[in-house]
C-alpha positions, 0 to 999 in steps of 0.5 A, a space after each residue: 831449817 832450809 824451810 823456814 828461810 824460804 817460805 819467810 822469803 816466800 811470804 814477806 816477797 807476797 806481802 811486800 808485793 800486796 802492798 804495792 797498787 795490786 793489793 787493790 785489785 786482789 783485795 776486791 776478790 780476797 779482802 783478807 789477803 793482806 791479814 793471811 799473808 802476814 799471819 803467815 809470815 809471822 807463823 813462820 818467824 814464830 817457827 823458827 825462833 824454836 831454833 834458838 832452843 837449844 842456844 836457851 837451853 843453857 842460859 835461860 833464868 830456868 836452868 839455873 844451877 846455882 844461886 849467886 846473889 849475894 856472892 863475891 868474886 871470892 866465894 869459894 863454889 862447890 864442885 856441883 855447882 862449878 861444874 854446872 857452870 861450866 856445862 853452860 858455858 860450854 853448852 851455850 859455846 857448842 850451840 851459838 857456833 853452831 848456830 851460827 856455822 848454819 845460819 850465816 849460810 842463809 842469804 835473805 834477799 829482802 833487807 826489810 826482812 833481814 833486817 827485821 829477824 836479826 832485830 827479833 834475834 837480838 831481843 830474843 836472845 841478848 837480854 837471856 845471854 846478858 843476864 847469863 853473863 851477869 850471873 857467872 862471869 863474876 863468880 870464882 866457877 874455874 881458874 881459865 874463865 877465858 876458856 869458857 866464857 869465850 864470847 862477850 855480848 858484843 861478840 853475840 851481836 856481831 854473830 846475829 848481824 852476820 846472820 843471812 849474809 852468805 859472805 859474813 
């Protein structure tokens, strides 16, 4: 992971410099520097949004153990089906903290970068957690919700906004 963090460093720090008066210069030798820098730079993003995988693992739409339209707060589920819940949940817990534990150790000195992959986070991320959270955390799946359903959507984004800040 440290990789990722560093060569999108590397190359939005190119990119950034390219834009200034020097992109002139270089470009009279390398017309297309400016394009290779940034499809670089979006290679990389592109990298190490795989590293939401495993988090995705447990809430994607795909992986869906039960169906719950149509079911109330009341509707008795199977054991199967409960179960299968709860891995999620616990899943998704084990992940984003970890996830989090990693990441918030990464400081990204460009504010335009950082501020650009925590918003890539959050549009990657949220609309799958929301959807997750809007699917079971009315169902009747355990008798301590609290005990799995451990991280409100806010909580989410208040995680992704600490990301790359040594000191969150």
């Amino acid at each position: 992971m440290h990789i990722f963090f560093f060569a999108l460093s590397v190359f939005s720090a190119t990119v950034a410099t390219l834009r200034t008066n020097l992109v002139t210069i270089v470009q009279l030798r390398m017309p297309e520097i400016e394009d290779r820098y940034g499809e670089l730079l979006q290679q990389q993003k592109s990298s190490y949004a795989q590293s939401w995988s495993r988090v995705l693992h447990y809430i994607s739409e795909n992986q869906k153990p039960v169906s719950t339209s149509g079911i109330s707060p009341d509707t008795k589920l199977k054991e199967k089906d409960r179960n299968l819940i709860k891995e999620k949940f616990t899943g998704f817990n084990k992940e984003i903290d970890e996830i989090f534990r990693q990441q918030k150790m990464f400081a990204i000195p460009d504010p335009e970068l950082r501020d650009c992959l925590r918003q890539d986070n959050l549009n990657y991320i949220m609309p799958f957690y929301s959807a997750f959270l809007k699917r079971y955390s009315n169902t009747n799946f355990t008798k301590n919700p609290e005990k799995y359903i451990r991280y409100k959507e806010e909580d989410v984004k208040r995680f992704i906004f600490g990301f790359f800040d040594a000191t969150a």
